[in-house]
Backbone bond lengths (Angstrom), bond angles and torsions (degrees), N, CA, C in turn:
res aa  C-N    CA-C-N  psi(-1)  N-CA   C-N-CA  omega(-1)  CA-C   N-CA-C  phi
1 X - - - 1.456 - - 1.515 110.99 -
2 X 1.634 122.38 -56.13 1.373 115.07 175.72 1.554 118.45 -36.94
3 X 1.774 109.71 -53.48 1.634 111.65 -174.19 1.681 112.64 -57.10
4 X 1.625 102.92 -47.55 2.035 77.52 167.00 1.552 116.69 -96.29
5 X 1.297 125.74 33.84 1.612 104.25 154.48 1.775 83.33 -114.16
6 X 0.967 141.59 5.39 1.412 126.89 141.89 1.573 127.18 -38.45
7 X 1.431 102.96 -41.78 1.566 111.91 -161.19 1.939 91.84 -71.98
8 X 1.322 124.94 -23.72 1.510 142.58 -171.03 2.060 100.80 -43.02
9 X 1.813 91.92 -46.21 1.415 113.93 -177.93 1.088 113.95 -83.66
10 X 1.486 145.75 -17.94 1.248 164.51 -155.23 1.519 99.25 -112.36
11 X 1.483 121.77 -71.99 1.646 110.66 -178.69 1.655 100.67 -63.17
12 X 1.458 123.87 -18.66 1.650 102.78 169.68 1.136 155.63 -53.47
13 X 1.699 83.73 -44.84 1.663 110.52 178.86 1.650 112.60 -105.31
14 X 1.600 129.72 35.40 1.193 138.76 -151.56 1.456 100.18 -136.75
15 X 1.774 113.45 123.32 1.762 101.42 -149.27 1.966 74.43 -96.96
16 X 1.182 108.36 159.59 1.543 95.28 178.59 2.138 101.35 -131.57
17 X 1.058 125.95 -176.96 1.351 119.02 -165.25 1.781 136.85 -95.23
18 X 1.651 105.51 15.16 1.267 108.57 -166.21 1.493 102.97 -152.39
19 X 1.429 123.84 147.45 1.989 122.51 176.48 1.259 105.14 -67.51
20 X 1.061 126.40 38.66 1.554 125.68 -171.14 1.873 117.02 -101.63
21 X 1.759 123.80 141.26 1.327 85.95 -168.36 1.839 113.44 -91.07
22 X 1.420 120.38 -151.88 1.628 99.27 -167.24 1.421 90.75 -168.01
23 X 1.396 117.31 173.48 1.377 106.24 -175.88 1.862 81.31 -175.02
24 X 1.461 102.98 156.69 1.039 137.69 157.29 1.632 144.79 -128.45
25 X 1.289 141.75 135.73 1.460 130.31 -130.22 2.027 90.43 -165.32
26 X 1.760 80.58 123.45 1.831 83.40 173.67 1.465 86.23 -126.08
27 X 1.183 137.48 150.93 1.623 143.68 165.69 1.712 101.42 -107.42
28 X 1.524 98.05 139.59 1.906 101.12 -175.99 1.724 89.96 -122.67
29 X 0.964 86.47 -166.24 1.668 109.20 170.58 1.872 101.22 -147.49
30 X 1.389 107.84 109.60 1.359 103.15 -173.56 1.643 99.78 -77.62
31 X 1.429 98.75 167.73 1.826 107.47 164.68 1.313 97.19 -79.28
32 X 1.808 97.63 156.87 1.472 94.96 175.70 1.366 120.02 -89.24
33 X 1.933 110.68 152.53 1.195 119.41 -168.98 1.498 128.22 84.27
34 X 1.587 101.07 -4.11 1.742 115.10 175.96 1.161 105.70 -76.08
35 X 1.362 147.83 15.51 1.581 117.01 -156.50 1.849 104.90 -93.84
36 X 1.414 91.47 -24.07 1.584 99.64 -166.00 1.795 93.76 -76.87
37 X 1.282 130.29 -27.90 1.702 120.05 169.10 1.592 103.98 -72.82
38 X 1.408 118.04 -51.57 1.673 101.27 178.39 1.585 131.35 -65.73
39 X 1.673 104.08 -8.47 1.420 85.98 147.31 1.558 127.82 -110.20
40 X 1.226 135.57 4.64 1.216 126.51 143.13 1.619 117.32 -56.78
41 X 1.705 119.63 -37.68 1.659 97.28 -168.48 1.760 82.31 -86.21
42 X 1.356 141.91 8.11 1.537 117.45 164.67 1.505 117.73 -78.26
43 X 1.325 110.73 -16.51 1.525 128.71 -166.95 1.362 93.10 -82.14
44 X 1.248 106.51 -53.35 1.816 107.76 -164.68 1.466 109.28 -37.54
45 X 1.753 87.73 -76.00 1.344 109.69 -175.54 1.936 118.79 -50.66
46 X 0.893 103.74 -47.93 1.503 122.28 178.75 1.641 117.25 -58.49
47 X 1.469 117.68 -58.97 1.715 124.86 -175.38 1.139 118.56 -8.71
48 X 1.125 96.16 -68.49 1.846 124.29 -154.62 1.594 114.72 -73.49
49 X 1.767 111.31 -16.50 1.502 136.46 -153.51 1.423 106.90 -66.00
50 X 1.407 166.09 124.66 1.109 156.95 162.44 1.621 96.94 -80.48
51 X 1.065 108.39 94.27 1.797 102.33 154.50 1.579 130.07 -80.74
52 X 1.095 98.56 152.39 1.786 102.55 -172.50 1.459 105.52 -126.10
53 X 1.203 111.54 124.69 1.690 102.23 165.59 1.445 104.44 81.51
54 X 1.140 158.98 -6.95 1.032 152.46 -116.58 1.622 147.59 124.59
55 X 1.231 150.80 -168.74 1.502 135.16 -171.44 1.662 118.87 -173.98
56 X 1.358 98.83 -174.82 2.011 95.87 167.31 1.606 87.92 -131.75
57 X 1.376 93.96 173.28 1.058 126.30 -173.00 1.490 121.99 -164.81
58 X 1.409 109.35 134.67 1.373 120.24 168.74 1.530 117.77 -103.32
59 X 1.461 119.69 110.30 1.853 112.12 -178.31 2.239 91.10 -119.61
60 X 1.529 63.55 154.96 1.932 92.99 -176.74 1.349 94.50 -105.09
61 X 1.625 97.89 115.18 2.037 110.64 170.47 1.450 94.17 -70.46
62 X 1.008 104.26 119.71 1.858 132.96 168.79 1.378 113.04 -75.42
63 X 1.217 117.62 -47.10 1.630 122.75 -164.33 1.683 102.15 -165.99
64 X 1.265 106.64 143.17 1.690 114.21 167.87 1.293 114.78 85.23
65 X 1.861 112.05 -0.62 1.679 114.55 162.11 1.252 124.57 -42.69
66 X 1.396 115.38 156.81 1.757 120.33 -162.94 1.987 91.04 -131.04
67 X 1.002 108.16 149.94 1.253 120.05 -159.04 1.514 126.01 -4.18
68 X 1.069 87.01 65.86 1.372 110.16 163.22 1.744 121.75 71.71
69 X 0.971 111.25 17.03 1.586 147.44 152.93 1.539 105.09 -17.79
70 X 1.341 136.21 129.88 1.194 120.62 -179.15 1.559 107.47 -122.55
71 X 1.704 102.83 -41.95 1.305 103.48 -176.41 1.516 100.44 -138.89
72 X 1.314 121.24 -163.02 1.762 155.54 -163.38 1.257 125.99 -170.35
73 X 1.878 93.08 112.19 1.573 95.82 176.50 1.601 106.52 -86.17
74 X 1.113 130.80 178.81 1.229 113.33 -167.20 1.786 106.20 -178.12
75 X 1.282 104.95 112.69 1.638 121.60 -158.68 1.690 93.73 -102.00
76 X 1.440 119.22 132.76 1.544 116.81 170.92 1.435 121.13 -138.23
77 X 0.984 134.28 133.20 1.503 140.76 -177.77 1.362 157.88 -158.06
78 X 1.186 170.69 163.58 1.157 139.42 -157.13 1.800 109.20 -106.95
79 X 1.213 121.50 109.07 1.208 124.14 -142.30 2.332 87.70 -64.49
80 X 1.558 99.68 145.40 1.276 106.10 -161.12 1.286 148.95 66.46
81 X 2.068 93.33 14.29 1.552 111.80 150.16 0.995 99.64 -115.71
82 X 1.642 128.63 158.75 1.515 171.18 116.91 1.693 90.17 -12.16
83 X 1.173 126.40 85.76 1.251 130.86 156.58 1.807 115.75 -49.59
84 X 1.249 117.03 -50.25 1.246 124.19 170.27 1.637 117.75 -143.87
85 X 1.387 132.57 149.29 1.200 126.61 -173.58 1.466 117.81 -67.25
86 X 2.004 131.75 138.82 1.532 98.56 -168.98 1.631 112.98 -74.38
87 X 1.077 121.63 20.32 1.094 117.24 -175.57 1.732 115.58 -112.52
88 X 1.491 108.15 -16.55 1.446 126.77 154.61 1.776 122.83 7.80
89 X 1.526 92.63 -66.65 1.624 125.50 -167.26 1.364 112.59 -108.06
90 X 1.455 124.63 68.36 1.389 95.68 -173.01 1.837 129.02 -58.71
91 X 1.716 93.81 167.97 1.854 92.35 -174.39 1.208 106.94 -36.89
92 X 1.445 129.54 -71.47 1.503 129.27 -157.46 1.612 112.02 -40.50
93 X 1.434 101.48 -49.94 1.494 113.74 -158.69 1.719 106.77 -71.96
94 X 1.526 97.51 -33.20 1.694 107.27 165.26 1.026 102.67 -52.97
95 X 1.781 139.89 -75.47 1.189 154.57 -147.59 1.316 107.08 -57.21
96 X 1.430 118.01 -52.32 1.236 126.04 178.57 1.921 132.38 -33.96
97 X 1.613 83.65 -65.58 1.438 138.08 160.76 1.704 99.98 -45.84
98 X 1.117 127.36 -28.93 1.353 126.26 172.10 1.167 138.52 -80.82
99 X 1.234 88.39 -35.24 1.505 143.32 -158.73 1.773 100.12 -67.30
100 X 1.394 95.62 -69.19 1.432 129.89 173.41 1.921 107.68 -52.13
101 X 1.322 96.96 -57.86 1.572 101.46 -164.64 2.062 105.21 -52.34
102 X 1.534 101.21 -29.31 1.459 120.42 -153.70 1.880 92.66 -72.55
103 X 1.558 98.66 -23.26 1.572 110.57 159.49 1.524 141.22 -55.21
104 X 1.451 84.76 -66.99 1.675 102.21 164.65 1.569 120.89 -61.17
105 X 1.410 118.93 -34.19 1.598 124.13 -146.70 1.832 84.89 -99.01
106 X 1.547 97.07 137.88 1.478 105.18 168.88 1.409 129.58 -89.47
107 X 1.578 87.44 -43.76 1.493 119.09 172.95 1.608 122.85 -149.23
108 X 1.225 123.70 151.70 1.677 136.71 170.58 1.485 96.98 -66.57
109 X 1.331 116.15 152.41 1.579 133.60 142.11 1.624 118.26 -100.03
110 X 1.156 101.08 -170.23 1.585 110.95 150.52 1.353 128.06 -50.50
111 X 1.271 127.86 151.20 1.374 126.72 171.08 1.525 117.64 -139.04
112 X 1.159 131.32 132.62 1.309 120.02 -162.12 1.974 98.20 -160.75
113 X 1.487 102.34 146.38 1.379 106.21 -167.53 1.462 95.08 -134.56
114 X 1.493 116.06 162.77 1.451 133.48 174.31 1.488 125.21 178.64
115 X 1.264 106.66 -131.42 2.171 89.66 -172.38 1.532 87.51 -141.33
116 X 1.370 95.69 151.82 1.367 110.23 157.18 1.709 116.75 -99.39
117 X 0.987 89.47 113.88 1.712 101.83 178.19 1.679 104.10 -94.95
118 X 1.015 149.99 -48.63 1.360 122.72 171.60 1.272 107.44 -124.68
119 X 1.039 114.96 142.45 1.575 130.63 -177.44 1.911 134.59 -125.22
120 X 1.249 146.69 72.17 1.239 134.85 -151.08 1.662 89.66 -104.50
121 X 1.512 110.05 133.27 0.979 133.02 150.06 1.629 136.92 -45.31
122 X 1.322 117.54 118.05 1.472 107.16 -165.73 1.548 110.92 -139.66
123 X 1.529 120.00 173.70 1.292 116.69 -161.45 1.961 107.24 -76.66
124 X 1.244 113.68 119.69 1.835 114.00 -170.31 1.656 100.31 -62.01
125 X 1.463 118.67 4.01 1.711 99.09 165.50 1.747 105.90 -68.73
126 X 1.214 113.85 -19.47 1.673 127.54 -159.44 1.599 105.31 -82.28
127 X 1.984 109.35 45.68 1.427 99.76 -168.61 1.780 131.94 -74.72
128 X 1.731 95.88 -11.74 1.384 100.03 170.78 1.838 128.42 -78.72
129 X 1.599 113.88 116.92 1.618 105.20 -162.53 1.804 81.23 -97.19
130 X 1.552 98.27 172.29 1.576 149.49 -166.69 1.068 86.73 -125.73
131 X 1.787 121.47 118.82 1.853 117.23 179.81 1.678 83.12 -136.76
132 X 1.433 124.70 125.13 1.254 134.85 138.13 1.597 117.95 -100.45
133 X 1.200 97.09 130.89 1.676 108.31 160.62 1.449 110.97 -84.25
134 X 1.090 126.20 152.55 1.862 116.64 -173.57 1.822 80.47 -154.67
135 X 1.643 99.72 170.49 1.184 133.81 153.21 1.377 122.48 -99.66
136 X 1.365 126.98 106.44 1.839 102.53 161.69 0.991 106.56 -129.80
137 X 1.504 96.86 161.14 1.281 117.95 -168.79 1.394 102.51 -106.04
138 X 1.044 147.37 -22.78 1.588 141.16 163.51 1.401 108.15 -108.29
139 X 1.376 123.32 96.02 1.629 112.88 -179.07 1.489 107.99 -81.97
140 X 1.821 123.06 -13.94 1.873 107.45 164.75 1.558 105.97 -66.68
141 X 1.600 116.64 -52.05 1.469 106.35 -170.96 1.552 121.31 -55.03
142 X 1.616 96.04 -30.81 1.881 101.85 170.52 1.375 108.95 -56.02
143 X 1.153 134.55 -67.28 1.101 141.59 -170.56 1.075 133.21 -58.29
144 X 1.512 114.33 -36.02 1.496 128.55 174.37 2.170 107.42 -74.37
145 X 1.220 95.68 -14.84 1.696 101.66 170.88 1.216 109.86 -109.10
146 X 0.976 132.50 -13.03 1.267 140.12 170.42 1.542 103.76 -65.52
147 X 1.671 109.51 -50.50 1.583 97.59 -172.37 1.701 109.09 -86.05
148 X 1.640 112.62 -16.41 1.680 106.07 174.08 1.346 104.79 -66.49
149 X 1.556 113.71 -45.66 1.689 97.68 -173.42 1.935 118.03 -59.59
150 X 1.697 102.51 -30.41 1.825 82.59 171.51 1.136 128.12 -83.04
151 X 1.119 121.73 -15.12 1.830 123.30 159.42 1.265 108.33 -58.59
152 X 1.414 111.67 -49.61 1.827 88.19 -167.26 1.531 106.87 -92.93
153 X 1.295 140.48 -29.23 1.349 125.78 132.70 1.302 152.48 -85.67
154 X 1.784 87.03 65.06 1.949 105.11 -168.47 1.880 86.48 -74.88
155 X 1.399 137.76 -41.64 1.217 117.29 -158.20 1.977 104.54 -62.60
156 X 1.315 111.29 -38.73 1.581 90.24 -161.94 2.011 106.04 -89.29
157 X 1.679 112.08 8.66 0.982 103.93 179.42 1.888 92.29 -104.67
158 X 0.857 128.83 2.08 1.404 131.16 -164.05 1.963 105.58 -69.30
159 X 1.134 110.23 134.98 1.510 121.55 -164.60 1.561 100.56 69.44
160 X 1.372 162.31 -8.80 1.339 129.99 130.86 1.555 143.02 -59.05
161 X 1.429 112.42 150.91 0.953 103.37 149.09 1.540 149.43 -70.91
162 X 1.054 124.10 89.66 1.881 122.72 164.19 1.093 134.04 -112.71
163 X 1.709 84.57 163.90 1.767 90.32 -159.42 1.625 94.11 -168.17
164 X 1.651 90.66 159.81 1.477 100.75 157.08 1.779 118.38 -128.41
165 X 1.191 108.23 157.25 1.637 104.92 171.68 2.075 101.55 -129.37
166 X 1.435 88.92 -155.55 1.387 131.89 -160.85 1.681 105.48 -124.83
167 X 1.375 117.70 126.86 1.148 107.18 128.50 1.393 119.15 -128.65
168 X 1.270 83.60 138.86 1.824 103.84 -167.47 1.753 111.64 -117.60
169 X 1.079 113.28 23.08 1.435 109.87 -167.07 1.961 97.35 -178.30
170 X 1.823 100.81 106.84 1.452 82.76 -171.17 1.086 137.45 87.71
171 X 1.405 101.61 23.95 2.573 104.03 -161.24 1.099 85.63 -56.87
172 X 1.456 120.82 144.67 1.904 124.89 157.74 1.725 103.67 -78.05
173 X 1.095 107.44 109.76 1.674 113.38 149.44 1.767 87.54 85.84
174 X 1.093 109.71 15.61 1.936 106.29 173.45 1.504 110.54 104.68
175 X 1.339 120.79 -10.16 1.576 95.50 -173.59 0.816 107.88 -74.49
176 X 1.682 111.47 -177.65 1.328 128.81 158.51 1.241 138.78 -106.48
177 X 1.543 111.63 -25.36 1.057 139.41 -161.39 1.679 105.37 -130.00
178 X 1.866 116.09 143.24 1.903 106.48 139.01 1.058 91.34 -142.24
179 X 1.642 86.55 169.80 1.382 118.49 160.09 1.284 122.31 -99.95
180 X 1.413 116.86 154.74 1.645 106.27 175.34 1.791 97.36 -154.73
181 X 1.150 89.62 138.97 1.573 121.04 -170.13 1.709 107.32 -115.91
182 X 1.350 119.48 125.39 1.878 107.35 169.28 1.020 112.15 -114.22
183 X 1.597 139.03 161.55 1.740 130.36 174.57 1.846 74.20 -151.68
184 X 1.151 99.50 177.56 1.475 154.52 -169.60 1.822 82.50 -68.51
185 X 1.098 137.14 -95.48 1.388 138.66 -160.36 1.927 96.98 -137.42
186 X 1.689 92.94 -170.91 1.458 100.64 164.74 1.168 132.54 -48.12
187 X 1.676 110.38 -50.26 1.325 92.89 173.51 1.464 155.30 -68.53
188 X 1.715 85.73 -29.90 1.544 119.69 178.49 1.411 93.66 -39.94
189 X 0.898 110.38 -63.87 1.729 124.30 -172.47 1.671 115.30 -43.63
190 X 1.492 102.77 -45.02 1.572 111.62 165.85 1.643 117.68 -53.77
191 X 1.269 71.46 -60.50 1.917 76.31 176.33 1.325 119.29 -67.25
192 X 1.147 145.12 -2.19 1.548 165.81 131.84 1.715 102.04 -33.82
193 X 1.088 80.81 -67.62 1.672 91.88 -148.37 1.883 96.79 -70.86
194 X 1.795 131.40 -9.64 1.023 160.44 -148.70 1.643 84.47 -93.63
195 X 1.503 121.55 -85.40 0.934 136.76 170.29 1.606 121.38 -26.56
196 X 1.210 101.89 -57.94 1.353 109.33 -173.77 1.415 114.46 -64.51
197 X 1.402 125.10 -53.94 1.176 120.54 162.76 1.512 126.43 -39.66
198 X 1.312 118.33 -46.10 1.480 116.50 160.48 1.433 123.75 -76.24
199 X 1.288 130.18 31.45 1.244 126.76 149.12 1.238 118.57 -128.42
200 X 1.516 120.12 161.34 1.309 157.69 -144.04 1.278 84.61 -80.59
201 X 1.289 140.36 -61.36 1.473 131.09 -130.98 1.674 86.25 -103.89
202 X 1.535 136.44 -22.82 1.035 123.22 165.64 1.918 123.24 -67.46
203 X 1.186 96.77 -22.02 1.483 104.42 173.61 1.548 110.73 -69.65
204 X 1.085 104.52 -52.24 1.686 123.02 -171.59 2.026 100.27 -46.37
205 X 1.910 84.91 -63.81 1.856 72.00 171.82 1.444 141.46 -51.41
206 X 1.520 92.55 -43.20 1.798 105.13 175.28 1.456 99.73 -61.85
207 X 0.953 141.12 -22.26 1.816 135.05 156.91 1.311 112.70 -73.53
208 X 1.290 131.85 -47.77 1.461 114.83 -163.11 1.518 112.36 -90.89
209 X 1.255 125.23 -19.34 1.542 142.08 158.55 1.334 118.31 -13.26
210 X 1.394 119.84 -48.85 1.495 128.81 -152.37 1.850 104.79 78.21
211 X 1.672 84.22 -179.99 1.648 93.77 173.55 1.305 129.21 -74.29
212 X 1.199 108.88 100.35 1.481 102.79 163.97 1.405 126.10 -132.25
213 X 1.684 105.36 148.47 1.540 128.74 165.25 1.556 148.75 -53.72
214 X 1.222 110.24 91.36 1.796 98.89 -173.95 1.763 99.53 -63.49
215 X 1.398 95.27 135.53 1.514 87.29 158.85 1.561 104.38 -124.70
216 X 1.167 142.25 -35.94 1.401 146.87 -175.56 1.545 100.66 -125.95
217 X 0.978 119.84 178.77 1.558 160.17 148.90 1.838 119.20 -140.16
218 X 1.123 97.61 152.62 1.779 108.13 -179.05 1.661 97.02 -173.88
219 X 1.773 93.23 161.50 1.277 98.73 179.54 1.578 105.57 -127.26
220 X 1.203 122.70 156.98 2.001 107.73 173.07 1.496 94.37 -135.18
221 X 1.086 101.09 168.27 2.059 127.92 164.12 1.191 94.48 -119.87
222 X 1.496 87.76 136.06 1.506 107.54 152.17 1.227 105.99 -63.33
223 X 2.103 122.98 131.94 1.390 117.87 171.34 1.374 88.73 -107.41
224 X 1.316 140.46 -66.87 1.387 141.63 -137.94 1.462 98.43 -150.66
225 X 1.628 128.19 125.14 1.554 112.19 158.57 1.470 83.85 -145.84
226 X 1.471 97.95 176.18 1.747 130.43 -173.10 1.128 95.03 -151.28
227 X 1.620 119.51 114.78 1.552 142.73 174.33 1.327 123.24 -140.91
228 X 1.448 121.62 154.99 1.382 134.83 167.41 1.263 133.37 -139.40
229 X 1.385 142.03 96.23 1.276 101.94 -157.16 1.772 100.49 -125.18
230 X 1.679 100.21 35.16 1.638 92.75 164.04 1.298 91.72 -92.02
231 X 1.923 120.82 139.63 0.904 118.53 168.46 1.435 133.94 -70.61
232 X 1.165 127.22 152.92 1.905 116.71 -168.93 1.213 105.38 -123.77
Protein backbone atom coordinates (compact mmCIF):
# COMPACT_ATOMS: atom_id res chain seq x y z
CA UNK A 1 0.00 0.00 0.00
CA UNK A 2 2.74 2.66 0.95
CA UNK A 3 4.51 2.06 -2.76
CA UNK A 4 1.19 3.11 -4.58
CA UNK A 5 0.08 5.96 -2.34
CA UNK A 6 3.77 6.82 -2.95
CA UNK A 7 3.07 7.42 -6.62
CA UNK A 8 0.36 10.38 -4.81
CA UNK A 9 4.03 12.24 -4.25
CA UNK A 10 5.49 11.32 -7.53
CA UNK A 11 2.49 12.48 -9.94
CA UNK A 12 2.81 15.75 -7.59
CA UNK A 13 6.03 16.92 -7.91
CA UNK A 14 6.37 15.72 -11.79
CA UNK A 15 6.35 18.82 -14.33
CA UNK A 16 4.54 17.04 -17.31
CA UNK A 17 4.31 18.58 -21.15
CA UNK A 18 1.09 20.45 -22.08
CA UNK A 19 -1.60 23.47 -20.26
CA UNK A 20 -3.88 20.77 -20.11
CA UNK A 21 -5.78 19.73 -16.81
CA UNK A 22 -4.98 15.99 -15.31
CA UNK A 23 -5.93 14.08 -12.47
CA UNK A 24 -5.06 11.02 -10.74
CA UNK A 25 -7.37 8.44 -8.71
CA UNK A 26 -6.51 5.33 -6.34
CA UNK A 27 -9.96 3.75 -4.89
CA UNK A 28 -9.49 1.99 -1.15
CA UNK A 29 -11.93 0.31 0.85
CA UNK A 30 -11.55 1.96 4.30
CA UNK A 31 -11.85 -0.19 7.67
CA UNK A 32 -14.85 0.40 9.34
CA UNK A 33 -15.26 3.45 11.54
CA UNK A 34 -11.80 5.01 10.25
CA UNK A 35 -13.06 7.98 8.54
CA UNK A 36 -12.82 10.39 11.46
CA UNK A 37 -8.64 9.27 11.77
CA UNK A 38 -8.26 9.66 7.88
CA UNK A 39 -9.26 12.95 8.07
CA UNK A 40 -7.19 14.13 10.82
CA UNK A 41 -3.94 12.16 9.36
CA UNK A 42 -5.19 14.16 5.86
CA UNK A 43 -5.15 17.42 7.84
CA UNK A 44 -1.86 16.70 9.41
CA UNK A 45 -0.08 15.95 6.53
CA UNK A 46 -1.88 18.36 4.18
CA UNK A 47 -2.36 22.00 6.42
CA UNK A 48 0.69 23.56 5.96
CA UNK A 49 0.80 22.45 1.89
CA UNK A 50 0.82 25.47 -0.56
CA UNK A 51 -0.92 24.10 -3.60
CA UNK A 52 -0.64 25.58 -7.00
CA UNK A 53 -2.81 24.97 -9.87
CA UNK A 54 -4.57 22.35 -8.34
CA UNK A 55 -5.09 19.79 -5.12
CA UNK A 56 -5.90 16.21 -3.42
CA UNK A 57 -8.73 15.05 -2.36
CA UNK A 58 -10.44 12.39 -0.52
CA UNK A 59 -14.36 11.54 -1.83
CA UNK A 60 -16.71 8.77 -0.20
CA UNK A 61 -18.42 6.42 -3.10
CA UNK A 62 -22.04 6.98 -2.06
CA UNK A 63 -23.71 4.70 -4.52
CA UNK A 64 -22.63 2.53 -7.67
CA UNK A 65 -19.26 1.16 -5.85
CA UNK A 66 -17.63 -1.92 -7.48
CA UNK A 67 -16.19 -4.40 -5.16
CA UNK A 68 -16.62 -3.04 -2.38
CA UNK A 69 -14.75 0.25 -2.81
CA UNK A 70 -15.50 2.75 -0.18
CA UNK A 71 -13.61 5.76 -1.01
CA UNK A 72 -11.01 7.90 -3.54
CA UNK A 73 -7.97 9.60 -3.07
CA UNK A 74 -7.69 11.80 -5.81
CA UNK A 75 -4.64 14.10 -7.07
CA UNK A 76 -5.60 17.12 -9.68
CA UNK A 77 -3.65 19.55 -11.72
CA UNK A 78 -2.77 21.45 -14.57
CA UNK A 79 -0.57 19.14 -16.47
CA UNK A 80 3.02 21.26 -16.53
CA UNK A 81 2.52 22.91 -13.16
CA UNK A 82 4.25 21.87 -9.86
CA UNK A 83 1.08 20.97 -8.06
CA UNK A 84 3.10 21.08 -4.82
CA UNK A 85 6.85 21.72 -4.09
CA UNK A 86 8.93 18.17 -3.72
CA UNK A 87 10.01 19.34 -0.73
CA UNK A 88 6.40 20.48 0.53
CA UNK A 89 6.00 17.24 2.83
CA UNK A 90 8.91 16.40 4.47
CA UNK A 91 10.13 12.44 4.52
CA UNK A 92 9.20 11.90 8.13
CA UNK A 93 5.89 13.62 7.94
CA UNK A 94 5.24 11.61 4.55
CA UNK A 95 6.29 8.39 6.30
CA UNK A 96 4.26 8.93 9.11
CA UNK A 97 1.19 9.81 7.11
CA UNK A 98 1.70 6.34 5.57
CA UNK A 99 2.25 4.78 8.25
CA UNK A 100 -1.16 5.68 9.63
CA UNK A 101 -3.13 5.31 6.28
CA UNK A 102 -1.67 1.40 6.20
CA UNK A 103 -4.15 1.57 9.42
CA UNK A 104 -7.20 2.83 8.14
CA UNK A 105 -7.01 1.18 4.49
CA UNK A 106 -8.35 -2.46 4.23
CA UNK A 107 -7.80 -2.87 0.78
CA UNK A 108 -6.46 -1.10 -2.73
CA UNK A 109 -8.84 -0.65 -5.75
CA UNK A 110 -8.21 0.32 -9.16
CA UNK A 111 -6.34 3.29 -10.10
CA UNK A 112 -6.57 5.06 -13.24
CA UNK A 113 -5.47 8.65 -14.50
CA UNK A 114 -6.37 11.02 -17.51
CA UNK A 115 -7.27 14.76 -18.46
CA UNK A 116 -9.85 16.89 -17.88
CA UNK A 117 -10.85 18.48 -20.99
CA UNK A 118 -13.79 20.59 -19.93
CA UNK A 119 -14.35 21.84 -16.70
CA UNK A 120 -17.17 24.57 -15.32
CA UNK A 121 -16.84 25.82 -12.03
CA UNK A 122 -19.60 25.53 -9.47
CA UNK A 123 -20.90 26.56 -6.06
CA UNK A 124 -18.72 23.91 -3.26
CA UNK A 125 -22.21 23.72 -1.28
CA UNK A 126 -22.94 21.25 -4.50
CA UNK A 127 -20.77 18.39 -2.73
CA UNK A 128 -22.65 15.39 -4.10
CA UNK A 129 -21.09 14.42 -7.92
CA UNK A 130 -23.10 12.37 -10.82
CA UNK A 131 -20.01 10.13 -12.29
CA UNK A 132 -20.71 8.32 -15.68
CA UNK A 133 -18.16 6.28 -17.37
CA UNK A 134 -19.20 6.25 -21.20
CA UNK A 135 -17.62 5.00 -24.41
CA UNK A 136 -17.21 7.38 -27.42
CA UNK A 137 -16.64 6.95 -30.40
CA UNK A 138 -16.20 10.55 -31.73
CA UNK A 139 -14.54 12.55 -28.88
CA UNK A 140 -14.63 16.11 -31.45
CA UNK A 141 -18.43 15.48 -32.01
CA UNK A 142 -18.65 14.76 -28.08
CA UNK A 143 -17.14 17.70 -27.25
CA UNK A 144 -18.22 20.16 -29.66
CA UNK A 145 -22.01 19.25 -28.08
CA UNK A 146 -20.92 19.02 -25.02
CA UNK A 147 -19.94 22.74 -25.10
CA UNK A 148 -23.40 23.84 -27.23
CA UNK A 149 -25.45 22.06 -24.69
CA UNK A 150 -23.75 24.32 -21.66
CA UNK A 151 -24.24 27.58 -23.26
CA UNK A 152 -27.60 27.09 -24.12
CA UNK A 153 -28.43 25.37 -20.87
CA UNK A 154 -26.04 27.46 -18.66
CA UNK A 155 -29.32 28.46 -16.48
CA UNK A 156 -30.26 24.87 -15.14
CA UNK A 157 -26.53 23.82 -14.96
CA UNK A 158 -25.61 27.18 -13.25
CA UNK A 159 -23.95 26.72 -9.59
CA UNK A 160 -22.72 23.09 -10.61
CA UNK A 161 -19.95 21.62 -11.24
CA UNK A 162 -19.35 20.06 -14.96
CA UNK A 163 -17.19 18.49 -16.80
CA UNK A 164 -15.85 15.89 -18.88
CA UNK A 165 -12.47 13.90 -18.81
CA UNK A 166 -10.30 11.07 -20.25
CA UNK A 167 -9.26 7.98 -19.24
CA UNK A 168 -6.11 7.39 -20.65
CA UNK A 169 -4.32 5.15 -18.30
CA UNK A 170 -6.30 2.17 -16.71
CA UNK A 171 -10.10 2.73 -18.34
CA UNK A 172 -12.28 0.85 -15.61
CA UNK A 173 -14.36 -1.79 -17.42
CA UNK A 174 -13.25 -0.13 -21.07
CA UNK A 175 -14.22 3.38 -21.09
CA UNK A 176 -12.79 6.15 -22.21
CA UNK A 177 -14.42 8.91 -21.28
CA UNK A 178 -16.93 10.53 -18.00
CA UNK A 179 -19.01 12.78 -17.24
CA UNK A 180 -19.67 14.29 -13.97
CA UNK A 181 -22.49 16.41 -12.87
CA UNK A 182 -22.84 17.79 -8.85
CA UNK A 183 -26.26 18.99 -7.10
CA UNK A 184 -26.95 19.63 -3.51
CA UNK A 185 -28.11 15.82 -2.63
CA UNK A 186 -30.05 12.96 -4.46
CA UNK A 187 -32.66 14.64 -5.36
CA UNK A 188 -31.40 17.84 -6.64
CA UNK A 189 -29.93 15.65 -9.13
CA UNK A 190 -33.43 14.08 -9.96
CA UNK A 191 -34.83 17.16 -10.51
CA UNK A 192 -31.87 18.05 -12.85
CA UNK A 193 -31.99 15.32 -14.79
CA UNK A 194 -36.29 16.02 -14.83
CA UNK A 195 -35.71 19.18 -16.57
CA UNK A 196 -33.30 18.18 -18.86
CA UNK A 197 -35.11 15.55 -20.38
CA UNK A 198 -37.88 17.96 -21.15
CA UNK A 199 -35.90 20.26 -23.05
CA UNK A 200 -35.08 20.84 -26.58
CA UNK A 201 -31.50 21.66 -26.26
CA UNK A 202 -31.00 18.44 -24.15
CA UNK A 203 -32.38 16.37 -27.00
CA UNK A 204 -30.38 18.18 -29.62
CA UNK A 205 -27.15 17.07 -27.65
CA UNK A 206 -28.10 13.44 -27.18
CA UNK A 207 -28.25 13.71 -31.17
CA UNK A 208 -25.31 15.60 -32.02
CA UNK A 209 -22.88 13.68 -29.53
CA UNK A 210 -22.23 10.65 -31.64
CA UNK A 211 -22.43 7.10 -30.23
CA UNK A 212 -21.95 6.57 -27.01
CA UNK A 213 -21.80 3.79 -24.22
CA UNK A 214 -22.94 3.77 -20.58
CA UNK A 215 -20.89 1.43 -18.89
CA UNK A 216 -21.14 2.45 -15.06
CA UNK A 217 -22.67 5.16 -13.08
CA UNK A 218 -21.48 6.16 -9.39
CA UNK A 219 -21.91 8.91 -7.15
CA UNK A 220 -19.02 10.54 -4.60
CA UNK A 221 -18.93 13.30 -1.64
CA UNK A 222 -16.63 15.46 -1.19
CA UNK A 223 -14.90 14.08 2.26
CA UNK A 224 -11.70 16.13 2.64
CA UNK A 225 -9.68 18.24 -0.14
CA UNK A 226 -6.77 20.90 -0.06
CA UNK A 227 -6.75 23.23 -3.21
CA UNK A 228 -5.54 26.36 -4.91
CA UNK A 229 -6.02 27.41 -8.01
CA UNK A 230 -4.52 31.05 -7.99
CA UNK A 231 -1.44 30.29 -9.62
CA UNK A 232 1.95 31.13 -7.58
Amino acid sequence: MKKLLLLVAIFATTLLSAQTGGYWVQEFKAKHHTENEISEAFDKVYKDVKMNMGGVSIQKITAGSQNGMTHRFLLFYMLGVEVMGKSAINADKWDAFLSKMDNYIEELGPTYSGRIINWQFGDTTNKLSHIWDIKVKDPVKFKAAHDVCLKELQNEFAGRFVGFGTYDIGRPNGANYWIEISGKDGEDHLKLYDKLEKSAGFAKYLQNRGEVIDVKDFELKDFKTRSNFSKE
